[in-house]
C-alpha positions in Angstrom: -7.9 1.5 -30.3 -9.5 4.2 -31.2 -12.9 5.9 -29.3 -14.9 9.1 -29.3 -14.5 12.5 -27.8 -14.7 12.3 -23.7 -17.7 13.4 -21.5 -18.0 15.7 -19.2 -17.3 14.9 -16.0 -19.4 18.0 -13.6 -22.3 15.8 -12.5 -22.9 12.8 -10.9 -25.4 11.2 -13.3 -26.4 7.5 -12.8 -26.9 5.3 -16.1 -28.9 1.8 -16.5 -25.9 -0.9 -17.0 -24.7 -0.5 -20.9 -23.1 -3.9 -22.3 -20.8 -1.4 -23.8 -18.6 -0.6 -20.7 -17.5 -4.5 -20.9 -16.6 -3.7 -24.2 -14.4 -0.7 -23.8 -13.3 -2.8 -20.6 -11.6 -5.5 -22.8 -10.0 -2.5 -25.2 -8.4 -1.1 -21.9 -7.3 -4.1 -20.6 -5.8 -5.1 -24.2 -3.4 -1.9 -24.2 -2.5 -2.4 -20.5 -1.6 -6.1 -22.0 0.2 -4.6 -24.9 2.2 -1.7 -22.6 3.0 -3.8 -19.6 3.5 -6.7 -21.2 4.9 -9.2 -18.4 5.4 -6.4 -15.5 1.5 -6.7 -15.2 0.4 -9.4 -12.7 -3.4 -9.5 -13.7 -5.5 -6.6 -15.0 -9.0 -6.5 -13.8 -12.2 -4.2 -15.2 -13.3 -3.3 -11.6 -15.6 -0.7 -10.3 -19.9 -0.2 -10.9 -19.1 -0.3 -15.1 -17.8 -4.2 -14.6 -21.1 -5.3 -12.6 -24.0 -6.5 -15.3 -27.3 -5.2 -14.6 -25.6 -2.2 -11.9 -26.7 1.1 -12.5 -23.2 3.7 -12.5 -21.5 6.7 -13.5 -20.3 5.6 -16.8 -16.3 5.3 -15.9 -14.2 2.3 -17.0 -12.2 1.3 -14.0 -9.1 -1.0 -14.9 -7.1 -2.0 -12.4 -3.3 -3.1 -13.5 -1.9 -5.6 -10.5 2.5 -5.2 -10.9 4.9 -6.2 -8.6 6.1 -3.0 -7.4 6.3 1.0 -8.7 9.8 0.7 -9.5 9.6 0.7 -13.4 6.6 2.3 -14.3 7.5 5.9 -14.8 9.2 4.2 -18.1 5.8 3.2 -19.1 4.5 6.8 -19.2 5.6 8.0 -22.9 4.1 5.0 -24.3 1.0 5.7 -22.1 0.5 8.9 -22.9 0.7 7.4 -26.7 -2.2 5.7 -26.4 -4.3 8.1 -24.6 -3.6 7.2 -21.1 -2.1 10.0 -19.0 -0.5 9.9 -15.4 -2.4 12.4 -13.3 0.5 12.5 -10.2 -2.2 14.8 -8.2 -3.9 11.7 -7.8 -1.2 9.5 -6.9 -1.1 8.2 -3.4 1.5 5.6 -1.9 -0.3 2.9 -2.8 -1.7 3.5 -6.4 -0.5 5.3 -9.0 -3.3 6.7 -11.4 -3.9 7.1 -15.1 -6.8 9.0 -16.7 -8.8 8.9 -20.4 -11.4 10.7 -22.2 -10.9 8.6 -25.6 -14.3 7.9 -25.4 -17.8 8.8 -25.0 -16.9 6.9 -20.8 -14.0 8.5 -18.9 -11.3 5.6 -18.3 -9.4 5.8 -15.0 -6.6 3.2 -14.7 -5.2 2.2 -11.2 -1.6 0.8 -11.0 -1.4 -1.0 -7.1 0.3 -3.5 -6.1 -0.7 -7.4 -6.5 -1.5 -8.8 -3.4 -1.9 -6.1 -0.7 -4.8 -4.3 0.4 -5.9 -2.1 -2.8 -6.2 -4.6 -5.1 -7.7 -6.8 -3.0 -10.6 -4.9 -2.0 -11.1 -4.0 -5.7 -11.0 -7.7 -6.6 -13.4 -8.8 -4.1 -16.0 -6.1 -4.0 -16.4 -6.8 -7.9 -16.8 -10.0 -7.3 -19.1 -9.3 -4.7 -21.5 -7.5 -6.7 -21.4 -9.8 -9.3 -22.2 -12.6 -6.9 -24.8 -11.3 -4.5 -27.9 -10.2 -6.1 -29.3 -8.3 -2.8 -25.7 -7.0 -2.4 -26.1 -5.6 -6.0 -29.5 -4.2 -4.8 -28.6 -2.1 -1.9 -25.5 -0.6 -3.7 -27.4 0.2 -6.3 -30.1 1.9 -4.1 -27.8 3.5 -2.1 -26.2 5.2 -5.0 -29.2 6.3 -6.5 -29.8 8.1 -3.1 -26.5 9.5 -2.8 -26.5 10.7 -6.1 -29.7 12.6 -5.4 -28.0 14.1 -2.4 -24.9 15.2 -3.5 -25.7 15.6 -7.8 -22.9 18.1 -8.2 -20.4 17.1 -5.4 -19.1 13.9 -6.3 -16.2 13.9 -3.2 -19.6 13.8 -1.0 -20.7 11.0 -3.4 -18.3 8.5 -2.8 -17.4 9.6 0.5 -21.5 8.5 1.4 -20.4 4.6 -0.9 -17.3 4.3 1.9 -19.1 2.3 4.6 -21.2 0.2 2.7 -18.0 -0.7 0.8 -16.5 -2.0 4.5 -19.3 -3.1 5.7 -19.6 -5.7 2.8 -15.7 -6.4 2.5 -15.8 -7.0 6.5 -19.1 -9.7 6.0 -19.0 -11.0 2.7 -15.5 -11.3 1.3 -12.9 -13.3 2.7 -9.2 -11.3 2.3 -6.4 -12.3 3.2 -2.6 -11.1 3.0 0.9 -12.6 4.5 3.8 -10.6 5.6 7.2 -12.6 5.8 10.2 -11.2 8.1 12.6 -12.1 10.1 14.4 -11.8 14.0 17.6 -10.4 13.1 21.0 -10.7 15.2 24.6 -10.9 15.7 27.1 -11.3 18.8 28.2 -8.2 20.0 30.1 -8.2 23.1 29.4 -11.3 24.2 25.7 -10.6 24.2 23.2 -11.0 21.6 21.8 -8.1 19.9 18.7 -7.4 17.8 18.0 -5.4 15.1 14.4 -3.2 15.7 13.2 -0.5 12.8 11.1 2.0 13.4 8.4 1.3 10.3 6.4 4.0 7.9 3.6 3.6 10.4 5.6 4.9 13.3 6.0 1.5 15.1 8.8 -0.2 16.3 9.4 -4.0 15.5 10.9 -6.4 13.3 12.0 -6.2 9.6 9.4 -7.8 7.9 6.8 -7.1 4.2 4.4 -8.5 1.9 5.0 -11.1 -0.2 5.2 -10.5 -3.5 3.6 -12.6 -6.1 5.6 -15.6 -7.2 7.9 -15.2 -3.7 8.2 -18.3 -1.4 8.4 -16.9 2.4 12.3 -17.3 2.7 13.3 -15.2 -0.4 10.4 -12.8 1.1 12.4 -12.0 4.5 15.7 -12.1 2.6 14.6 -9.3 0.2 12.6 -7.6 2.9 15.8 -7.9 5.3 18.0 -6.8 2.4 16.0 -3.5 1.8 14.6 -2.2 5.0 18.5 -2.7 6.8 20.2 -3.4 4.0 21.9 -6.3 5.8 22.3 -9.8 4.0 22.0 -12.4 6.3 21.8 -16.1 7.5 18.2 -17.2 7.4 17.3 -19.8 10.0 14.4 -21.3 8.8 13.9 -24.1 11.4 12.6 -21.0 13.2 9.0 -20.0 12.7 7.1 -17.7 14.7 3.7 -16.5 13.4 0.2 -14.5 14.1 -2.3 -13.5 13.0 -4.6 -10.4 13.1 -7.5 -8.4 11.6 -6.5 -5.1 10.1 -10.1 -2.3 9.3 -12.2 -5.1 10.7 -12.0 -6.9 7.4 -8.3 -7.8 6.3 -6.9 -11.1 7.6 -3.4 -10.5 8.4 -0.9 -13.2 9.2 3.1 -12.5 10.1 5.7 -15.2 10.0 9.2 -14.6 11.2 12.0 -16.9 11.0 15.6 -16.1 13.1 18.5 -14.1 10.7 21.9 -13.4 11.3 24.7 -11.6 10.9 28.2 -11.3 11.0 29.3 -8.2 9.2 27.9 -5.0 7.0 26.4 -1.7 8.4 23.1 -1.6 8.5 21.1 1.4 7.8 17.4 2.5 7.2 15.8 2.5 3.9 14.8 5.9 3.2 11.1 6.4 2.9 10.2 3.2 4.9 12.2 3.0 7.4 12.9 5.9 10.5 15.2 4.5 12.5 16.9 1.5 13.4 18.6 0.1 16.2 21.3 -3.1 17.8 20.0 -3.7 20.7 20.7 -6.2 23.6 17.6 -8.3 24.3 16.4 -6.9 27.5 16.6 -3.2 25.3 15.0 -4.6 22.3 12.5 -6.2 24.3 11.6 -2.8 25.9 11.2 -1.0 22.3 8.7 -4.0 20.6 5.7 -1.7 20.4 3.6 -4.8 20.5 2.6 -8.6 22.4 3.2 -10.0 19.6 6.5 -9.2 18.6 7.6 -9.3 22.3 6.4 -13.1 22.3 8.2 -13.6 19.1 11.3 -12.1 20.6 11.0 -14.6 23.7 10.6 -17.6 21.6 13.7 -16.7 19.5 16.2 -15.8 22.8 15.2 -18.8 24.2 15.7 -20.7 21.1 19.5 -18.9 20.3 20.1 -19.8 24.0 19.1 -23.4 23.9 21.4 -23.6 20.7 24.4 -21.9 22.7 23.5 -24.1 25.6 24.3 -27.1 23.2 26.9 -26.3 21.4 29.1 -26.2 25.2 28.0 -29.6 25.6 
């Protein structure tokens, strides 16, 4: 694929919706295919460009839906190939980014993660304005205000796009996202103890993580277990505790944790994730659980463990 010299980038310059971004869209999203081959999920023209009839900046958003980041850096020579070129500066922990000028439209390719937050809110926001004519409207007048405002200061730009953005993924889109995990213990002493983590996030509670596409919710907590304590355990699945929450007023949340256990291997914290961990007797752990939630999970599964002890002396 083969396109023009790039455009200059100073200005933030609205154009009338050109039936030519879906084309350059489909060239993207063919050598994303080509690179990525079956490590990409979905790939999705996102952004103003894949809206018909939307007034944008003319950039060719491609979002590229994998698994995890694990493998991509292996992807970057063949990238940078083609045209594409990782840009690290703009990296954050949940997207990793790629830039082009191959044509007359700057191309700006975002790697996230199927299934979690990012590329979710891309996904539905599209959709969105693709959907909702009156939606479509008041972006687009919004923009064209904005981009009055703020002509040569484009942070300030799509800084001012940021709560219209919630304010339509809180009322018209419907997200949802499903964390599997797991109450982890072992004997020790005579007592039961339970494993608690210290996430990212600074919270204390249970291992737990997102599902990842093709996962049911056992091999989830087994994986999630495996890497955050790097314990393998017993999954009891007969156990199910669950809730559900709203995360930035918009993002339905729902946790499900079945009981795990132990009997041998040191368990440690995965680096980056995880800041500390801890075996704790249930009266300890029970004091650490940052939340109600997890605290009511943790009473469901001691009294479940000690209604299974119970019956076993019978």
């Amino acid at each position: 694929m083969e396109f023009a010299s790039g455009q200059k980038k100073e200005s933030v310059r609205l154009q009338p919706y050109n039936p030519e971004w879906a084309n350059i869209g489909e060239l993207v999203k063919k050598d994303m295919q080509s690179v990525f081959l079956q490590t990409a999920i979905d790939i999705r023209h996102i952004g103003s460009t894949a809206v018909p009839g939307l007034k944008a900046r003319p950039i060719i958003d491609i979002a590229v839906a994998v698994r995890d980041f694990k493998n991509i850096p292996q992807f970057y020579g063949t990238l940078d190939e083609l045209g594409y070129h990782h840009k690290p500066e703009s990296d954050s922990e949940n997207r990793i980014f790629l830039y082009s000028q191959k044509s007359k439209f700057n191309i700006y390719v975002h790697i996230v993660i199927h299934g979690k937050t990012l590329w979710n809110s891309y996904v539905a926001f599209c959709d969105c304005l693709k959907k909702d004519k009156e939606v479509r409207r008041k972006y687009e007048e919004l923009k064209e205000s904005l981009a009055s405002r703020y002509t040569f200061d484009r942070r300030a730009y799509s800084s001012g796009k940021s709560e219209f953005v919630r304010r339509v993924l809180r009322t018209k889109c419907d997200i949802k996202e499903r964390s599997c995990g797991a109450v982890v213990w072992r004997m020790r002493g005579g007592r039961r103890h339970y494993i608690i983590i210290k996430n990212r996030s600074g919270h204390n509670g249970f291992p737990k993580g997102h599902m990842e596409y093709g996962e049911s919710e056992e091999e989830t907590a087994e994986r999630e277990i495996l890497e955050e304590t790097s314990l393998k355990v017993t999954l009891d699945t007969s156990f199910r505790s669950e809730y559900r929450y709203l995360v930035d007023g918009y993002i339905h949340k729902s946790t499900l944790y079945f009981l795990a256990n132990y009997s041998e291997g040191t368990f440690r914290p995965q680096k980056g994730e995880v800041y500390g961990i801890w075996l704790l007797p249930y009266e300890e752990a029970y004091e650490q659980l940052d939340y109600e939630q997890d605290r009511r999970v943790l009473r469901l599964a001691e009294k479940r463990l000690a209604h299974d002890e119970a019956e076993k002396k019978r």
